[in-house]
Backbone as CSV, one residue per row, in Angstrom:
resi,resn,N_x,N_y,N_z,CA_x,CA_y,CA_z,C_x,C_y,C_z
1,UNK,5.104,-15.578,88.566,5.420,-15.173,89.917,5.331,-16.393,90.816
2,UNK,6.747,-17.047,91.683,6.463,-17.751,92.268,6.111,-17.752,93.522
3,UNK,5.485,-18.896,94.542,5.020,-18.393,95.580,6.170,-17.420,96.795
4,UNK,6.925,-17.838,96.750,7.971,-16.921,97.580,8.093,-15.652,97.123
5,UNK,7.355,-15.047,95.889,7.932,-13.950,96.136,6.568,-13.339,96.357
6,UNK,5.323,-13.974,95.980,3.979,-13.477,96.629,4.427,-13.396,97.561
7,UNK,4.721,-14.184,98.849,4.865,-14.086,100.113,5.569,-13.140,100.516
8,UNK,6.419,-12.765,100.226,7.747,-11.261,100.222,7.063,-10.338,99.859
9,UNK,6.265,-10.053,98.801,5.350,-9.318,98.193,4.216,-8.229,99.590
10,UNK,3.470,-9.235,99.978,2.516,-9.369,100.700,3.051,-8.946,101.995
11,UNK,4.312,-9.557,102.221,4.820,-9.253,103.884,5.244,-7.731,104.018
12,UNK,6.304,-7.439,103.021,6.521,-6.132,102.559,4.931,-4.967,102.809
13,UNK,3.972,-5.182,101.840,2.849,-4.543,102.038,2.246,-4.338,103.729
14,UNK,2.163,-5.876,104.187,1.638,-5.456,105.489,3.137,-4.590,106.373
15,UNK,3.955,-4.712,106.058,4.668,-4.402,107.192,4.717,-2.720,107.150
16,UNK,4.934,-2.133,105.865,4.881,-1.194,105.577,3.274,-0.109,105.487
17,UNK,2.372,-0.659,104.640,1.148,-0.079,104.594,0.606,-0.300,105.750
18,UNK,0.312,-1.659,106.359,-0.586,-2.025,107.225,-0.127,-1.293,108.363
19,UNK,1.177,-1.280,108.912,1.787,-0.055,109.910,1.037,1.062,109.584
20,UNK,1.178,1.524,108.700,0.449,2.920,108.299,-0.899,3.068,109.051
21,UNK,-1.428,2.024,108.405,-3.282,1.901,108.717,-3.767,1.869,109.629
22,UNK,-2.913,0.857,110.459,-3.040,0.437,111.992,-2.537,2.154,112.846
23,UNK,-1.824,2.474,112.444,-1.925,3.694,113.102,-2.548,4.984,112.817
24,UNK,-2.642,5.216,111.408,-3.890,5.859,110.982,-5.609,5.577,112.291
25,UNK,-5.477,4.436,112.396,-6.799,4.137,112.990,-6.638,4.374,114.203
26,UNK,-5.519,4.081,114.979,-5.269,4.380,116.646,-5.708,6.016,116.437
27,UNK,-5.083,7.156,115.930,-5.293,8.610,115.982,-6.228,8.933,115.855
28,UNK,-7.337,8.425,114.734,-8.339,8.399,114.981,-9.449,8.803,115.575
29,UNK,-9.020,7.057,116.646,-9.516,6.580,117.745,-9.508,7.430,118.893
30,UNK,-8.579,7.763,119.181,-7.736,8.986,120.499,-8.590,10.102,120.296
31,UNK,-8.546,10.476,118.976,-9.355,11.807,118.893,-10.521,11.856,118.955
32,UNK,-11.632,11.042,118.455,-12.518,11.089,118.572,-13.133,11.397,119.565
33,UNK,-12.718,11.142,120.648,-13.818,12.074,121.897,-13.290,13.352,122.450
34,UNK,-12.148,13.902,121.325,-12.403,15.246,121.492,-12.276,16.027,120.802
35,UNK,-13.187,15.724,119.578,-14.088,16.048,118.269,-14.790,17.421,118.816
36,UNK,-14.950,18.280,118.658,-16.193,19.227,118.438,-17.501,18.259,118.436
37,UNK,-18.292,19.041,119.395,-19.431,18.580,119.854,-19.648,17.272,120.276
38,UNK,-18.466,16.912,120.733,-18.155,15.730,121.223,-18.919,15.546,122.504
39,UNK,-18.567,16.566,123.574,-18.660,16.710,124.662,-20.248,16.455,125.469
40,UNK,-21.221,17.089,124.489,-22.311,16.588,125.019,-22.820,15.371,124.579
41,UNK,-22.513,15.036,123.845,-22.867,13.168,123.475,-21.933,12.736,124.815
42,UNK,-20.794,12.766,124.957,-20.012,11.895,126.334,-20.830,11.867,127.624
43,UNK,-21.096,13.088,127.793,-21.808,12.961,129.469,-23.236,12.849,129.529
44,UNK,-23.655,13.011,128.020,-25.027,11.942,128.156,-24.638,10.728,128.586
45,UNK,-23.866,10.210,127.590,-23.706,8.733,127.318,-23.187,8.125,129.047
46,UNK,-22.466,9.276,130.000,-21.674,8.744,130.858,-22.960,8.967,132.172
47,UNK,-24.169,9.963,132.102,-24.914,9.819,132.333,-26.259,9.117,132.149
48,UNK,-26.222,8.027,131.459,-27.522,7.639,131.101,-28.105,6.547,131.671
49,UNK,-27.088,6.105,132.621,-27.333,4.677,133.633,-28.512,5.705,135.116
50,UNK,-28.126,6.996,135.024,-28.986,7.111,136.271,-30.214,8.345,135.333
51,UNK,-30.451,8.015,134.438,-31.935,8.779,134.046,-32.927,8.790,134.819
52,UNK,-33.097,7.732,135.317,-34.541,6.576,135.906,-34.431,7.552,137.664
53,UNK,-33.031,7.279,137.631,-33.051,7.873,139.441,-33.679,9.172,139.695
54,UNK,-33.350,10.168,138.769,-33.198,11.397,138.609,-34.797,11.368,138.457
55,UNK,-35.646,10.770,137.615,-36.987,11.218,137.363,-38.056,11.166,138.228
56,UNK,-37.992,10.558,139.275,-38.649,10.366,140.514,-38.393,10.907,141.806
């Protein structure tokens, strides 16, 4: 196998699979915060800068 066709080989793969993956992972991503039982982990998390205010 010479190197040009590794390289064709390889480009082929990313262009095709790696498309796949890369967007496999964006959907993901998107969904994940609106997962089931998502919701109370978020507004902790979006609340947790004023804990301190609130306790006094």
């Amino acid at each position: 196998m010479s190197t040009h066709s590794t390289y064709d080989l390889l480009r082929h793969l990313a262009d095709s699979w790696g498309l796949l993956a890369m967007m496999l992972v964006f959907v993901v991503l998107i969904a994940w915060p609106f997962r089931k039982g998502g919701r109370g982990r978020s507004d902790e998390a979006a609340t947790m800068i004023f804990k301190d205010e609130n306790d006094g």
